[in-house]
N, C-alpha and C positions, 0 to 999 in steps of 0.2 A: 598362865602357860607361856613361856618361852615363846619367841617367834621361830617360825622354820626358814631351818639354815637355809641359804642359796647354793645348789653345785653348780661350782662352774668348770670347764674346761681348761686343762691346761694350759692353750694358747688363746681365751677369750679374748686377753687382752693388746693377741699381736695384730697389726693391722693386715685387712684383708686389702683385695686388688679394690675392690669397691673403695675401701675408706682411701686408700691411694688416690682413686680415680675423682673421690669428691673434694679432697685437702690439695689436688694437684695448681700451680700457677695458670692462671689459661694460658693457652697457646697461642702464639700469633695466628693463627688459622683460626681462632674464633672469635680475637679481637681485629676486627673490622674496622676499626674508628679513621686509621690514616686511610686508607684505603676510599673509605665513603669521602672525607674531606676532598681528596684527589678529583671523584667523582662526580661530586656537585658543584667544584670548583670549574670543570671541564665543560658540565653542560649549560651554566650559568653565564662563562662566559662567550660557548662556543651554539648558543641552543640551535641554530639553522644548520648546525653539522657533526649532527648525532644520530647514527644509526636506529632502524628501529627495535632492534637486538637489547639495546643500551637503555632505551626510555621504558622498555617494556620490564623492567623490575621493577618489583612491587616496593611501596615507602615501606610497607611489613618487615620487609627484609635489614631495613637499618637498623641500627643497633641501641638507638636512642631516641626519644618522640622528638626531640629539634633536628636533628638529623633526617627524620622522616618528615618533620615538616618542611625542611630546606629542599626536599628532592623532591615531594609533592609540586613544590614552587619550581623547581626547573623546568618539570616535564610537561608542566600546564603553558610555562613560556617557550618551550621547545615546539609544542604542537598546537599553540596560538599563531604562529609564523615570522616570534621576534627572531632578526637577523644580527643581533649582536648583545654585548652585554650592555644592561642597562642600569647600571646600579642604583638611581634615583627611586626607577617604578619601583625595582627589586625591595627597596629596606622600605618605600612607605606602602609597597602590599604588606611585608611582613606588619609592620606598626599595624596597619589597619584591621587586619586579620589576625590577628596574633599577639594581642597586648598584653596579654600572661607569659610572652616570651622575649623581654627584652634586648637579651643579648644576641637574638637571630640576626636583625639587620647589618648591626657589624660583622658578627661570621660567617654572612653568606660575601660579605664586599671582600673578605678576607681570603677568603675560599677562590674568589674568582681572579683575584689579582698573583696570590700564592700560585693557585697551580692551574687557572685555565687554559694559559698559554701555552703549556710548555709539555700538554698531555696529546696524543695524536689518534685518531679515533682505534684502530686495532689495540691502544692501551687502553682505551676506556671501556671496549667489550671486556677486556680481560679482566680489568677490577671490577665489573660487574658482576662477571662469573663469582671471582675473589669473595664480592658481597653472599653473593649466593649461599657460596658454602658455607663462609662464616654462622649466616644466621642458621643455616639447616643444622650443622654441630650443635649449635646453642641451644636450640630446641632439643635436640636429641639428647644433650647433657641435662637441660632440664626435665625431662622425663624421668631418665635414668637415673638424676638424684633425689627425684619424689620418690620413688619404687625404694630405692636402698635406704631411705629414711625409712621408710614406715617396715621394712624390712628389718630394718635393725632396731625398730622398734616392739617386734614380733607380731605386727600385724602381717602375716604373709597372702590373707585372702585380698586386702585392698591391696598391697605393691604388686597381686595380681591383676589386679581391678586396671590401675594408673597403665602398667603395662599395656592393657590391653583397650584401654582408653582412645588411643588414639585413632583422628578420626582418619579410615583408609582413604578417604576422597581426596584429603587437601596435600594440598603440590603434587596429585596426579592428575592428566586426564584420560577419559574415559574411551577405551581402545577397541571398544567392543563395534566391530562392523556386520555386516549383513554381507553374505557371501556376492550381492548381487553388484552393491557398492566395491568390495573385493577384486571381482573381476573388471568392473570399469575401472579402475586405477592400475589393473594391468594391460589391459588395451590401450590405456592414455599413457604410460611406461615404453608398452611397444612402439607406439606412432613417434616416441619423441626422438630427437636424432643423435639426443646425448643418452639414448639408453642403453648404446654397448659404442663402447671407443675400441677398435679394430688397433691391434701393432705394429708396427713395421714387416712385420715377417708374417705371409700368407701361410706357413706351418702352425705354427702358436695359432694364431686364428682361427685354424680347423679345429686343433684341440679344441681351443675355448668356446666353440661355436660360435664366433665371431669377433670375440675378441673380450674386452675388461665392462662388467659389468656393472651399473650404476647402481649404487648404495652395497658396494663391496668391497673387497678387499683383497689385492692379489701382492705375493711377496717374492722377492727376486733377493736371491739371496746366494753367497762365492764364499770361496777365501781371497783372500787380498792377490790382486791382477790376473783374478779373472774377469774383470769386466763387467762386474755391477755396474759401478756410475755408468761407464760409456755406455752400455744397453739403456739405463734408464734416460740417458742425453737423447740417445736415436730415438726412442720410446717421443718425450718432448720435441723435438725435431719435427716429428712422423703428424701428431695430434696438433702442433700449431702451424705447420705449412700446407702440410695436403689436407687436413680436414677444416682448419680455418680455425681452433679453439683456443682458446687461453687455456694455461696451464700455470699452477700452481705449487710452488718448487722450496720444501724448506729444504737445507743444506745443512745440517748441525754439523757438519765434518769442514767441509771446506768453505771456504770466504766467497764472498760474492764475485771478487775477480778472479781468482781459480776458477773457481764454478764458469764463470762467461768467456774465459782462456779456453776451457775444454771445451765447451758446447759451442763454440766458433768452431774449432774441431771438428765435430761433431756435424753441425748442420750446414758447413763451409766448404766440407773437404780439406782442411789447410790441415800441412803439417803440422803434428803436435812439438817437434823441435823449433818449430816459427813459433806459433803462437804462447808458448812458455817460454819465452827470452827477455830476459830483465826489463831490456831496451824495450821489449815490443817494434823491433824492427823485421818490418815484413814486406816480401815481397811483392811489387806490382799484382801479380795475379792475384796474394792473398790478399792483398787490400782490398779489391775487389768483390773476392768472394765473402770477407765481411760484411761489405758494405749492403752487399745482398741479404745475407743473411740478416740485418739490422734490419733491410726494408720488409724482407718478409713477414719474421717471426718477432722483431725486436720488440713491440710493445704486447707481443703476447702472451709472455712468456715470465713469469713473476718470481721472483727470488725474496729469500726471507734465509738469510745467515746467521740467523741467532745463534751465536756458541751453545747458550745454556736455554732449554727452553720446557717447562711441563707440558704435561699432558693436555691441560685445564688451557694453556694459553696458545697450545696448539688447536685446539678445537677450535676457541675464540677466533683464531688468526685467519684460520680455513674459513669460516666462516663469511667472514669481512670478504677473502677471495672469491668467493662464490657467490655472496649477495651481492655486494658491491659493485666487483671485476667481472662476475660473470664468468670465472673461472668451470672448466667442465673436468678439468685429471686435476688431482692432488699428487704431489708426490713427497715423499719423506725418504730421507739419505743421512740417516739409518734407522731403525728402532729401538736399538742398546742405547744410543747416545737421546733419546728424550725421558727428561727426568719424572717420575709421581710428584704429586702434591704431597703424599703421605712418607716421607722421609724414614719411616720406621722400617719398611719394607724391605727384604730381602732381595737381592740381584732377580733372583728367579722371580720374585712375586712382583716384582717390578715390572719387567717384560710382559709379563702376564694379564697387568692390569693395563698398561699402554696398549697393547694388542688388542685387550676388548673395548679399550676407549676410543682404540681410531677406526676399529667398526662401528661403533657407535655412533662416531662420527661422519661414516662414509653411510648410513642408514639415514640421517636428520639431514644432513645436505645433499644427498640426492645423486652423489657423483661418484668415478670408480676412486680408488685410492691404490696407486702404486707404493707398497711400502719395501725399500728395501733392507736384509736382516745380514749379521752378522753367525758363522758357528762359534760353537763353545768354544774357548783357547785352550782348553785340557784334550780338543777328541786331536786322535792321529787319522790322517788320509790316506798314508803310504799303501799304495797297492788296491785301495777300492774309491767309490768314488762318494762325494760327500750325499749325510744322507738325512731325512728329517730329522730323527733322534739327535743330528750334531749340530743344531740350532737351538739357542737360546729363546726358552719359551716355544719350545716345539709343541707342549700340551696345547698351548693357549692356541699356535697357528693351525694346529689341526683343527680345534674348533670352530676357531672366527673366522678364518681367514678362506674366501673362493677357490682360490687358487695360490700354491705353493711353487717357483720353478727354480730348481739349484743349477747354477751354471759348475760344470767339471770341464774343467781343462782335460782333452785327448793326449795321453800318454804315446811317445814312439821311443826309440832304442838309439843307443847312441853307437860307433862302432864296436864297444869292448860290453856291448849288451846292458847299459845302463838304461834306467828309464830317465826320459827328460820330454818338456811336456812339447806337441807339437803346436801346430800357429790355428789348429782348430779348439774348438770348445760346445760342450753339449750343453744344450740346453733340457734338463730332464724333468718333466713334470711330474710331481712327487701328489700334487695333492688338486685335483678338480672337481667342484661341486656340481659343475653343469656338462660335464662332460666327461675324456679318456681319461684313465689315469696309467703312471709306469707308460711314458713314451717319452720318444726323447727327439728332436731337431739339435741336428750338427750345424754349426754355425761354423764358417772363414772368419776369426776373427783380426781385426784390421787395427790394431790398437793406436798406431802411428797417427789414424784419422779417428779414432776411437768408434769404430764402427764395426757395425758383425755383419754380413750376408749371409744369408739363407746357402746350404748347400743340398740339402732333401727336406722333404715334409714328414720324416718319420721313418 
């Protein structure tokens, strides 16, 4: 008897997303290797000054066993109390320990001369994180390519089984509290003095009930000269002079001198035509008022101007500011301008996933997070005033975010009845988690000194 034919389908043989996803080049995002080199080079040579953000990844997470033996050996000399690099102890622990691995002692002396010196600790949280993700991909891809083998081999109850294999515990912890535990950590929430940072303006602060909430997120968001930055400047101003905190400032828009030109401004009083003049020639009195401003707020107040910066290394960076500096505000200028790690992403799902990551982030550090947003370049404003729907990632803000406040420029008439805007501007609170919502404080704004006063509470 003949064998029985095989039917197959007419496209069996075209490749599916799977066969794509397993024949694909890896990504730099899941080879790790330069990244880790960087890293053990940095701790090796720098081990008395390394976060403990940094030493706290696991050697699991490298990507090769000498790799993970090389970071085992940093982080044992990191929190043994060596102050410098030692290359001698370093290659005869490896010899002694490690004689199945000959070529370690030369690539950790390699490691530490290449790149110890030249990495600064907020890069060395970052390529941790970097590590981090790499190995979680790797994992995830090995999963995903035992299930589609044995899949395409027509086992589909085991590429059940592999799927569902994995164990829930590992790289989580266990979140589960006791409502009793619950409430002391909101009493110890309440007592602390960074658990609501109050704004310059006593109206906003009725709204918010006292003002920006720790482990939240509030977003201040115009069209261009209404006065984002300068509110956000008086906002810093306001939190590093009369409350006494640091504050923590990326700028992905403007340069670090810009940014310290306006916020002289800002927290100086001085003319914005003084302090933006090439020369930087200024007058006796402004001289002064800087000089003040340097003594008050100067060392408290942190700038990070990275043109280009992800999400992943924004977290990192905050981080460093808040463990390290003791930072108590974050703030971010803008949210369009910080880039995903996931490059595939669309405009919209971009924004979307920033949004939920720097809650995320304002949740794990403990502090409020002033994020300010751009609208859409497609909405029109003529004749109404900006409104959630005409912000980028409005889904995202409505969900993550405490608090939402659009600043609209006050419309008046010119004599032939045009509209043209006047020298006030609303502040309208479009979205409050703990409080009013749909109210609005008029603000005088002062752009000259880059500052807004209060003209009602509502």
């Amino acid at each position: 008897m003949s064998a029985p034919t095989s039917v197959t389908s007419d496209n069996e043989h075209e490749p599916t997303a799977a066969d794509a996803y397993a024949m694909a080049p890896e990504p730099v995002a899941r080879d790790t290797r330069e990244q880790e080199r960087q890293l053990i080079g940095h701790v090796l040579a720098n081990p008395a000054n390394v976060s403990d953000d940094v030493l706290a990844l696991p050697s699991e997470h490298m990507s090769s066993p000498g790799h993970a033996i090389l970071w085992r050996i940093a982080v044992e000399r990191a929190y043994a109390g060596h102050e410098q690099f030692d290359a001698v102890g370093v290659m005869n622990q490896l010899r002694d320990e490690y004689p199945d691995y000959p070529a370690l002692p030369d690539q950790a002396k390699n490691y530490a001369i290449r790149y110890g010196f030249g990495i600064v600790g907020v890069v060395a949280e970052t390529l941790a994180e970097e590590v981090s993700r790499g190995h979680a991909a790797r994992e995830t891809e090995r999963t995903l390519l035992a299930a589609w083998q044995r899949l395409a081999a027509g086992y589909d109850q085991q590429a059940r089984e592999i799927m569902t294999s994995i164990d829930p515990d590992a790289g989580v912890r266990d979140h589960w509290v006791t409502l009793a535990a619950a409430w002391d950590a909101a009493r110890r929430d309440a007592e602390n003095p960074a658990a609501i940072i109050p704004t310059p303006w006593r109206g906003i602060n009725r709204y918010l009930e006292g003002g920006m909430r720790a482990r939240q997120v509030y977003v201040l968001a115009g069209l261009a000269g209404t006065g984002k930055t300068a509110s956000a400047q008086q906002v810093v101003d306001h939190v590093a002079d009369e409350l006494g905190r640091t504050v923590a400032v990326f700028s992905l828009e403007m340069g670090q001198e810009d940014l310290s030109r306006r916020q002289m401004s800002t927290s100086g009083r001085v003319p914005m035509g003084e302090v933006m003049r090439p020369d930087l020639r200024l007058t006796k009195e402004s001289t002064q008022a800087v000089n003040s401003v340097l003594e008050r707020i100067g060392d408290r107040v942190l700038i990070d101007d990275s043109e280009e910066l992800t999400v992943s290394q924004l977290r990192a960076r905050a981080r460093v500011a808040v463990r390290r500096y003791k930072a108590e505000l974050i703030v971010v200028d803008y949210a369009q301008l910080v880039d995903h790690d996931n490059e595939r992403l669309t405009e919209r799902e971009t924004i979307s996933e920033v949004v939920k990551e720097i809650s995320r982030m304002a949740k794990e550090l403990r502090v409020p997070v002033l994020l300010l947003a751009q609208p859409n370049r497609n909405a029109s404003y003529q004749g109404r005033k900006l409104e959630m729907t005409d912000l980028y990632g409005s889904g995202a803000l409505e969900k993550f975010a405490a608090g939402v406040i659009l600043l609209n420029k006050v419309m008046d008439e010119d004599a032939d009845g045009n509209p043209i805007p006047s020298e006030f501007v609303d502040f309208d609170i479009r979205k409050n988690r703990f409080g009013q919502n749909d109210v609005t404080v008029r603000m005088l704004a002062d752009l000259s000194r880059q500052r807004f006063e209060e003209l009602s509470q509502g």
